[in-house]
C-alpha positions in Angstrom: -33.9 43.7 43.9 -35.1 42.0 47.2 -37.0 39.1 46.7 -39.9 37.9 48.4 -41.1 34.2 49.9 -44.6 33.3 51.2 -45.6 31.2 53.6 -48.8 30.0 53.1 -51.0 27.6 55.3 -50.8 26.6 59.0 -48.9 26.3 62.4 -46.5 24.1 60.9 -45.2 27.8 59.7 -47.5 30.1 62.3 -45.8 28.3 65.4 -44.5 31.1 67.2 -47.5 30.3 69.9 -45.9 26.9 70.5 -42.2 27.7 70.9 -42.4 30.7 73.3 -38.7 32.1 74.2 -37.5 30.2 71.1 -37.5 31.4 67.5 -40.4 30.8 65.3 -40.0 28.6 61.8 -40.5 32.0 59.4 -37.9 33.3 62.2 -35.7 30.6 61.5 -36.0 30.7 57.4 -35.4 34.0 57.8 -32.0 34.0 59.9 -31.2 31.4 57.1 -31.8 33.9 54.1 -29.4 37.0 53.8 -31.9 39.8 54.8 -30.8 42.2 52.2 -31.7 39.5 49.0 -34.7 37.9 50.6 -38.1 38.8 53.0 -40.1 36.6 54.3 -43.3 36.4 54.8 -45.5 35.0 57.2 -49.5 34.8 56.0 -49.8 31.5 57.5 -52.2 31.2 60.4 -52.8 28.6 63.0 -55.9 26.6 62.8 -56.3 27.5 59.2 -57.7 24.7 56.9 -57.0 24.7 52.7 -60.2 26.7 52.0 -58.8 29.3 54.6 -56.1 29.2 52.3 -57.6 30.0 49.2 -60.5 32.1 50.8 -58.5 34.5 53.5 -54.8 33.3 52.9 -54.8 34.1 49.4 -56.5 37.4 48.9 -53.9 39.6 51.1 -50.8 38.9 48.9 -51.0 42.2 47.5 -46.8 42.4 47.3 -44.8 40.9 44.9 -43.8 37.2 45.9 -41.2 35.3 43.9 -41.2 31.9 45.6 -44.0 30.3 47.8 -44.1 27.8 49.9 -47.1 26.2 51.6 -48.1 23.8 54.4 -51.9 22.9 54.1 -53.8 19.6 55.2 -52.8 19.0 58.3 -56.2 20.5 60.1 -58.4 19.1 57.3 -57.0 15.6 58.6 -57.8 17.1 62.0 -61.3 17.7 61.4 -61.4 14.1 61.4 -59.4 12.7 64.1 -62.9 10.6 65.9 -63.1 8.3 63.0 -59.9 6.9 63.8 -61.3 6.4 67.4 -63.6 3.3 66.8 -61.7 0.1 66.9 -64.5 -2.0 66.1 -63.7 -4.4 62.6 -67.0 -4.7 61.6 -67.4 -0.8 60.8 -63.7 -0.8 59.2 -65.3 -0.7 55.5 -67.4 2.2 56.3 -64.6 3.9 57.9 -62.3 3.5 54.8 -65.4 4.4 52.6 -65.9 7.5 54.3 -61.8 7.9 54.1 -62.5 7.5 50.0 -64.9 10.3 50.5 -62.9 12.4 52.3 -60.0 12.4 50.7 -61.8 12.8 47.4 -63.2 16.2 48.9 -59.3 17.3 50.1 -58.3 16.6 46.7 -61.0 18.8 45.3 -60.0 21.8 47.5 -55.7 21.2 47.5 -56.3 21.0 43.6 -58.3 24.8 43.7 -55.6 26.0 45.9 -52.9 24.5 43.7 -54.4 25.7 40.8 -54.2 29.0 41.8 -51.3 29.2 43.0 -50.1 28.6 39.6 -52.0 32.0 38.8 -49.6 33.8 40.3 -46.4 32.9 37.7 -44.0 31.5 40.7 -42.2 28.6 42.2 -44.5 26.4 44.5 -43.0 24.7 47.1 -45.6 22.0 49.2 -45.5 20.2 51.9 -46.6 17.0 53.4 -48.4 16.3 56.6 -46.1 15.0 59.3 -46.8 12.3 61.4 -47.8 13.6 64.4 -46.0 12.7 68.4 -48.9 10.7 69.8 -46.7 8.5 71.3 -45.4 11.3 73.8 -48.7 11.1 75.5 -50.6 8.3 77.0 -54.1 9.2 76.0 -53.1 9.4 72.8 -50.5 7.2 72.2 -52.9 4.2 71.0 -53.8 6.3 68.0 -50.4 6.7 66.6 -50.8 3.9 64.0 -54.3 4.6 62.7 -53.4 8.7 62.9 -50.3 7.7 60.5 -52.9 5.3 58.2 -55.2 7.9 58.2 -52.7 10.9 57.4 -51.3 9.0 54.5 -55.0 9.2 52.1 -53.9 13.2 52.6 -50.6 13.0 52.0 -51.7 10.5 48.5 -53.4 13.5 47.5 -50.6 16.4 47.9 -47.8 14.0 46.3 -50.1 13.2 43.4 -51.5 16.8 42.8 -47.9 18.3 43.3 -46.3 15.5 41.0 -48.7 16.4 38.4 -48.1 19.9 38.2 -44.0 19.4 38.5 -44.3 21.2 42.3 -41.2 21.0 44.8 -41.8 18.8 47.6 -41.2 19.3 51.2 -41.8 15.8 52.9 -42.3 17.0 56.7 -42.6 13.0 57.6 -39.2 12.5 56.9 -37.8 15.9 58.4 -40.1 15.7 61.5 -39.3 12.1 62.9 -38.5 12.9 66.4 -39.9 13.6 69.3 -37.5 16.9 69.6 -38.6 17.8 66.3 -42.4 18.7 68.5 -43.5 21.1 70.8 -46.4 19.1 71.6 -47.8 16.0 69.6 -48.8 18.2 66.5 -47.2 21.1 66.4 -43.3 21.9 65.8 -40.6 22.7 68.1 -37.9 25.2 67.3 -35.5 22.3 66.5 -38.2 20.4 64.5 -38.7 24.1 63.0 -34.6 24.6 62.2 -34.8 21.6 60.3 -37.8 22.9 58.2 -36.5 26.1 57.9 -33.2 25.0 56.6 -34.9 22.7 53.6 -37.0 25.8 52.7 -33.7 27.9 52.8 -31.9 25.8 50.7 -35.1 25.4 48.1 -35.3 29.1 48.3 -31.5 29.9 47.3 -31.2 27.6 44.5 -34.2 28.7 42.8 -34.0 32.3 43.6 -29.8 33.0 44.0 -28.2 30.3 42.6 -30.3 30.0 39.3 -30.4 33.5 39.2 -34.5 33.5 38.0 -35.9 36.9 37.5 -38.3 38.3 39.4 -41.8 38.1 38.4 -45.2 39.6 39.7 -46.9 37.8 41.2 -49.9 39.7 42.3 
């Protein structure tokens, strides 16, 4: 029976608009997967944050899926990029305080989209938020340091939510190191994408092919 894998989230998976004339990641996973064993597909949309997830995302899976992967956080972080844009130490307190608050809201909607997830009876794969490419551009450059500080009170929360629940874990910070690896400072290239797509593939087949897990419904 053909088997099914979702991608849930953002453009780290909805890239297509960032690699144009080059294949796409869910293009990529899928030249990875033999066709006739496992779809993919693609319900992950640019822009989206975790709520979309849960709110938009979420509600169309109406076919069965038997393995799901998802790439959420990354625009939540986003939503906040100015904080990180006051250098001034005397307000480094209230920045980190607001940080605490924050991440303490992220936490409260990654753990409501975990947790339903885990409605649906199949294997969760999720991933971290990259370090973005500010480097590769000059205005931007200067934030690389305080982007990566900031990213990592996100990236606390997926680890720790995912660990707890015995999740797979697809750490995009160690895949997407490079500046090849981007099509721009934030979003992936198509050989950043390869490299995501292979982990995924390999995830994929082992838990789906090589363990030979039945399929379950996961409507």
């Amino acid at each position: 029976m053909l088997k099914n894998t979702i991608l849930l989230g953002d453009s780290v998976f909805d890239n297509a608009a960032y690699v144009p004339g080059e294949p796409s990641v869910s293009e990529q996973l899928q030249d990875a997967l033999r066709e006739d064993q496992i779809k993919v597909a693609l319900e992950a949309v640019d822009g989206s944050v975790t709520r979309d997830v849960i709110d938009h995302q979420l509600p169309r899976l109406t076919e069965r899926c038997d393995a799901i992967v998802v790439s959420s956080g990354g625009n939540d972080a986003l939503q906040h990029i100015d904080l990180i844009r006051h250098t001034e130490a005397a307000i480094i307190p209230e920045i980190l305080s607001r940080f605490h608050s924050i991440r303490e809201q992220f936490r409260q909607d990654y753990s409501n989209l975990l947790d339903k997830l885990a409605e649906r009876s199949c294997p969760v794969m999720v991933a971290t938020i990259y370090n973005p490419d500010f480097k590769r551009d000059d205005a931007l450059c200067a934030l690389q340091g305080a982007a990566e500080a900031a990213l990592s009170f996100f990236n606390d929360v997926i680890v720790q939510e995912a660990t707890k629940r015995g999740l797979e874990i697809l750490d995009l910070r160690e895949i997407c190191a490079k500046t090849e690896d981007f099509a721009n400072p934030i979003e992936p290239s198509a050989i950043g994408g390869n490299k995501i797509a292979q982990k995924i593939s390999g995830w994929v087949q082992q838990t789906l092919i090589l363990e030979s897990i039945p399929s379950t419904n996961c409507v």
